[in-house]
C-alpha positions, 0 to 999 in steps of 0.5 A, a space after each residue: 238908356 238909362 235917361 230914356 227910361 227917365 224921360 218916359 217916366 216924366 208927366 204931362 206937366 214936366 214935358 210942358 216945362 220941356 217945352 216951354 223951357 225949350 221956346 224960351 231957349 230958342 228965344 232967349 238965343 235967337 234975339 241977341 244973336 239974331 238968328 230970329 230977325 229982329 229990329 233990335 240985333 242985326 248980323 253983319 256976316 250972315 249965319 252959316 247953315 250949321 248954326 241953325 240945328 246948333 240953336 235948335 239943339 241947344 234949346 231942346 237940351 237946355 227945356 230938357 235940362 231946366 224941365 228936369 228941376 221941375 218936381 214931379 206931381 204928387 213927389 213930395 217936397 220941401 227938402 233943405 236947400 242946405 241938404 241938396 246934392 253936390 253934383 246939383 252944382 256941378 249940373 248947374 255949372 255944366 248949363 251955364 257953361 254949355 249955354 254959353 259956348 253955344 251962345 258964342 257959337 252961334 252969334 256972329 263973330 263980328 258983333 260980339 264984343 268981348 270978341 271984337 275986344 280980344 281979337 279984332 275985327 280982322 282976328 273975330 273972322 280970322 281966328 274966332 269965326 272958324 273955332 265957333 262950329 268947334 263951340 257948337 260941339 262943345 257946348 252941346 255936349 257939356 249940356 248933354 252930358 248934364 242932362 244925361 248925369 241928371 236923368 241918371 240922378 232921378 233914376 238913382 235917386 227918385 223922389 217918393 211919391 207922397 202926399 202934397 
């Protein structure tokens, strides 16, 4: 409950970084896995129905994560980067690694290259292809939990309003 109350709090500007933030997600994970066709990538074995609303899960929580660095109007600035919270870190960590599980989750088993290295082409289908939804899983939760530890961060520690 307590990161609803967050994002109701948030202004117009923070939900137009969301946004933005949320299409350059889907972009920046559509291409390279071609889940957006493009003449650049291609898929060897087609997407499974479920990598869909894993990509678009995912770009929702990744604006929403990265709109939730984007100060709030009239919030005073300025602060030192040496001051900054720890657990700044630990959200940080907590995208990449969310991001990049589910950017393994939804390419294709077959074209990922660390993938094909590791295991094969015969291992990529046999082991790796059914361990992705498991990926998507995982990767949606480490970045929800993320925002959630962020969220619950504005609400604990807001940012005084001042003057710019």
């Amino acid at each position: 409950m307590d990161a609803l109350t967050a994002l109701r709090a948030w202004d117009a500007r923070r939900w137009a970084a969301a946004a933005l933030a949320s299409a350059g997600s889907f972009v920046l994970l559509g291409i390279p896995t071609a889940m957006i066709p493009n003449p650049v990538f291609a898929r060897q074995i087609e997407a499974p129905a479920w990598t869909y609303p894993s990509l678009v899960v995912t770009a929702l929580l990744a604006g929403l994560l990265l709109a939730s660095y984007v100060r709030p109007r009239g919030a005073a600035g300025g602060g030192d980067a040496a001051t900054e919270d720890a657990t700044t870190d630990d959200e940080t960590r907590s995208f990449t690694v969310g991001g990049l599980l589910s950017f393994f989750a939804i390419g294709c088993p077959t074209c990922n290259k660390l993938v094909l290295l590791a295991l094969g082409s015969s291992g990529a289908i046999t082991w790796f292809e059914p361990v992705q939804p498991v990926l998507a899983v995982a990767g949606i939760a480490v970045l929800a939990w993320a925002l959630r530890r962020r969220l619950a961060g504005e609400l604990s520690c807001p940012v005084p309003a001042g003057a710019r």
